[in-house]
N, C-alpha and C positions, 0 to 999 in steps of 0.2 A: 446568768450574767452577773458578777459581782459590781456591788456600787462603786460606782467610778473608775471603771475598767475604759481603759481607750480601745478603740477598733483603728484600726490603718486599713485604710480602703484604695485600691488606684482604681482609676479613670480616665478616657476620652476627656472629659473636663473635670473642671471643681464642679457641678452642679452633680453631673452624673456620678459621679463618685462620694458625696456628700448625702445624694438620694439613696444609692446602696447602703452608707453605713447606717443609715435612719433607719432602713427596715430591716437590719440586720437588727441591730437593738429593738427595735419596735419603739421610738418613742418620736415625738413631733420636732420640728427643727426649733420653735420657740425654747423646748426643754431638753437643750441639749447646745454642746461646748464644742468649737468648732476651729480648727487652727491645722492650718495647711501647709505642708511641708515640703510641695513642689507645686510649678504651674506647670498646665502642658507646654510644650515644645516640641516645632515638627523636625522632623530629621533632613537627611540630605543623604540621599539613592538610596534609602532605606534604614541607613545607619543616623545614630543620633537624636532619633524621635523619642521621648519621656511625654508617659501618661501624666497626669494630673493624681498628685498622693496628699489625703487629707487624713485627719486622726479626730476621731469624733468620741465621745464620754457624754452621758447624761450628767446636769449641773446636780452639784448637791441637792439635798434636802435639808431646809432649817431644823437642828435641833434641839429636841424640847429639854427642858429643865428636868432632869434627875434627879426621882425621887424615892425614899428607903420602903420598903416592907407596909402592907397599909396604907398605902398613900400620902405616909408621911416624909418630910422633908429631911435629910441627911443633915446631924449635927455638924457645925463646924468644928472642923478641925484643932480648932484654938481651944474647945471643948473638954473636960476630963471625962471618961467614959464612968457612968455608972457604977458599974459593977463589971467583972473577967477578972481575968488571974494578969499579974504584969508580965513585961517583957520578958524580967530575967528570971522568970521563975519556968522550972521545968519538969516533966513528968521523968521518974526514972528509966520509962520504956523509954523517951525520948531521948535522955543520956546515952543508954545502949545502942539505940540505933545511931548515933553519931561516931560511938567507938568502934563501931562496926565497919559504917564508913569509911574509917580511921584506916584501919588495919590493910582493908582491902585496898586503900590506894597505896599503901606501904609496898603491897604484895607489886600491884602493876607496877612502879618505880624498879622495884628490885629485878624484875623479870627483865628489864629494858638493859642494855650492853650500852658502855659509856658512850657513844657516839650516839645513842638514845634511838636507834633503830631493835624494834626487838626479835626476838631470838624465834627465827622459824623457819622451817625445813623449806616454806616457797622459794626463799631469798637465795638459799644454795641454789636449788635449781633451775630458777631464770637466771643465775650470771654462767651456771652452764652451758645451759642454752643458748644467752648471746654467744657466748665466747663460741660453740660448737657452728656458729652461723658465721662470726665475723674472724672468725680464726684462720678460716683458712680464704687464700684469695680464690682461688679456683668456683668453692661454693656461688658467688655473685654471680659469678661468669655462667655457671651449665644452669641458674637460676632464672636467669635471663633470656637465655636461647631454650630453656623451656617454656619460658611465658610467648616469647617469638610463636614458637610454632604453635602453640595455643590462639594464638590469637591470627595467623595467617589460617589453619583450618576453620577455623570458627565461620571467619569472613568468606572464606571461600567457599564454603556451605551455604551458608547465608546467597551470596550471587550466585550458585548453583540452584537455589530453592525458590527466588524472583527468575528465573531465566534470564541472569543478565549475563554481559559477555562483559569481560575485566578482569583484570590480573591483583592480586594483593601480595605486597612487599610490607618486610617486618621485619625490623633487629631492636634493640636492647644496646644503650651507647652508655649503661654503666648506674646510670641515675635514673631514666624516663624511656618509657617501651613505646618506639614509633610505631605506625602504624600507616599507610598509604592505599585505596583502593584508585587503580586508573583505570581509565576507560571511560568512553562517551556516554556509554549505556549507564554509567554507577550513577552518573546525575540525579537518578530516580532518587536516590538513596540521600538523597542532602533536603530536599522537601524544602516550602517554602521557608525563610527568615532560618533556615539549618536544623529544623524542627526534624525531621527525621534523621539527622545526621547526630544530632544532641541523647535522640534517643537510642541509635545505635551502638556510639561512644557507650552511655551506659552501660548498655546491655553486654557488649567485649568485656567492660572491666567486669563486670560482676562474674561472669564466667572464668577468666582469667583467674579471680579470686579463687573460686569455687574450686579448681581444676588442680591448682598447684598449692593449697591453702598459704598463698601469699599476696600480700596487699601489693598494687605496682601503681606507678604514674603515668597514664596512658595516653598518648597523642596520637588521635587520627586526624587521615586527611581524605577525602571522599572526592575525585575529580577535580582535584585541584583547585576546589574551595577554599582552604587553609590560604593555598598564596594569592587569590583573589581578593577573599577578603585582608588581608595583610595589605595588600598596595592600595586599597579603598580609604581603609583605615588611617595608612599616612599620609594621601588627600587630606582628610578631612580633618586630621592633627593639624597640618600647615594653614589650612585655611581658619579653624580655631585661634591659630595662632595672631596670625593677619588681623584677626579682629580684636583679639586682646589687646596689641602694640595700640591699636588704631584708638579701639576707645575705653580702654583701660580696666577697670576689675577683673572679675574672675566667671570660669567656665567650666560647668559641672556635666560629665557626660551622662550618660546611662551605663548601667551597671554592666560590667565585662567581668569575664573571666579571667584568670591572671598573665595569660599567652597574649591576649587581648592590648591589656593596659601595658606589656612590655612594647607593644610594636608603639603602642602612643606617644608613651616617656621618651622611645628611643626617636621618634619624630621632632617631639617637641624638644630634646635638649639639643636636636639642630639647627636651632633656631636661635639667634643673641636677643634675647633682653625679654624670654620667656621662661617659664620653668613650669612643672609638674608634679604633682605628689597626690596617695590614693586616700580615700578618705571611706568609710564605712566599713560594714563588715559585711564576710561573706554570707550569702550568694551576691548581696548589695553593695558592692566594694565597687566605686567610682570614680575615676580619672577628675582632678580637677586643672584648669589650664591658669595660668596665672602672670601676671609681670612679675621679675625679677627683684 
């Protein structure tokens, strides 16, 4: 652990999350720095609850007086040294090795093409390569409806391998590859708080990836989770809202995904005399609600 390294701990409470970071570090709460950067908060039908996030550092150590070689005391500064050779005196190795230097940046400058990007065989062939991918329109398209069917057999194996009964629908609308399992039976497959449905997402894109060697933006929906949670969500936007008009500052949610914070924004800018804007970074990127 390096001195003065912060830990960020969450928690059920400040207490419990204060006690973790102490024995993460190993050291006692008197000798250690402590500043909390959220309280808990309960949620409302499961959405909206925030743990307790604290950031804990062991306090300095006093330090001691610096001293030279011997245990003696470092001349001041304001001091003329004894005896060495002065500043602008030089060995003639030392000369050479400068004109050396010299040279060789001359070389790198001259190599570099006036737009100072320099001159190498990659740069030809990735603007090939885009241009060979974005050149033609049709590529996007049979791109797309490959990643499609990749991703409806995958799933369909996948409920073929649980014994579930459920149908999987998939298209590609240019930008973002949906994805839909329905059926009563797929419920299994969303787990509590979407904890299996989070893991399954993953598990699609990475295959997807693997399959077609191309990156994709991948939206599933698992028993109609997706617009469940969407109408939950803008519940609890309006009523966010209500409370901000009523008793004014601001309201920080718990961290969402970006699908997430679009259904919030689009709630709360239905609202007069409230507004909205995301605040942190991902995966921690959070909806804040605000007056106007």
């Amino acid at each position: 652990m390096v001195a003065g390294e912060w830990v960020e701990v969450e928690g059920i409470s400040v207490e419990v999350a204060v006690k973790a970071a102490l024995e993460e570090l190993g050291i006692e709460k008197d000798g250690a720095e402590v500043d909390i950067l959220q309280e808990p908060q309960r949620g409302f039908l499961g959405i909206g609850r925030q743990d307790a996030i604290v950031r804990v550092k062991p306090q300095p150590r006093p330090k001691r007086a610096r001293r030279g070689r011997g245990g003696r005391k470092r001349r001041p500064s304001g001091q003329k040294q004894p005896s060495g050779r002065r500043p602008g005196n030089q060995r003639p190795e030392a000369k050479q090795r400068q004109a050396r230097k010299g040279q060789a940046g001359k070389k790198t400058e001259s190599s570099r093409r006036p737009g100072g990007r320099p001159k190498t065989a990659g740069n030809k062939a990735a603007g090939r390569e885009v241009q060979a991918v974005t050149g033609q329109d049709n590529t996007v398209d049979d791109l797309g409806k490959e990643q499609a069917a990749v991703v409806e057999e995958f799933l369909s194996g996948l409920l073929e391998e649980f014994g579930l009964e459920g149908k999987v629908e998939s298209r590609h609308d240019g930008r973002t590859l949906c994805a839909e399992v329905l059926g009563e039976q797929t419920e299994a497959l969303v787990g509590p708080k979407a904890s299996v449905l989070q893991a399954v997402h993953e598990l699609t894109k990475t295959v997807v990836q693997r399959k077609t060697a191309r990156n994709c933006r991948l939206r599933l929906d698992i028993a109609g989770y997706g617009e469940k949670r969407r109408k939950a969500l803008g519940i609890y936007a309006g009523q966010l809202a209500d409370q901000v008009l009523d008793e004014g500052g601001e309201i920080m949610l718990e961290p969402m995904n970006s699908s997430d914070r679009k259904v919030v924004h689009d709630a709360i800018g239905a609202v007069d005399g409230v507004r909205s804007y995301s605040e942190g970074r991902e995966p921690r990127r959070s909806v804040v609600v605000a007056l106007k």
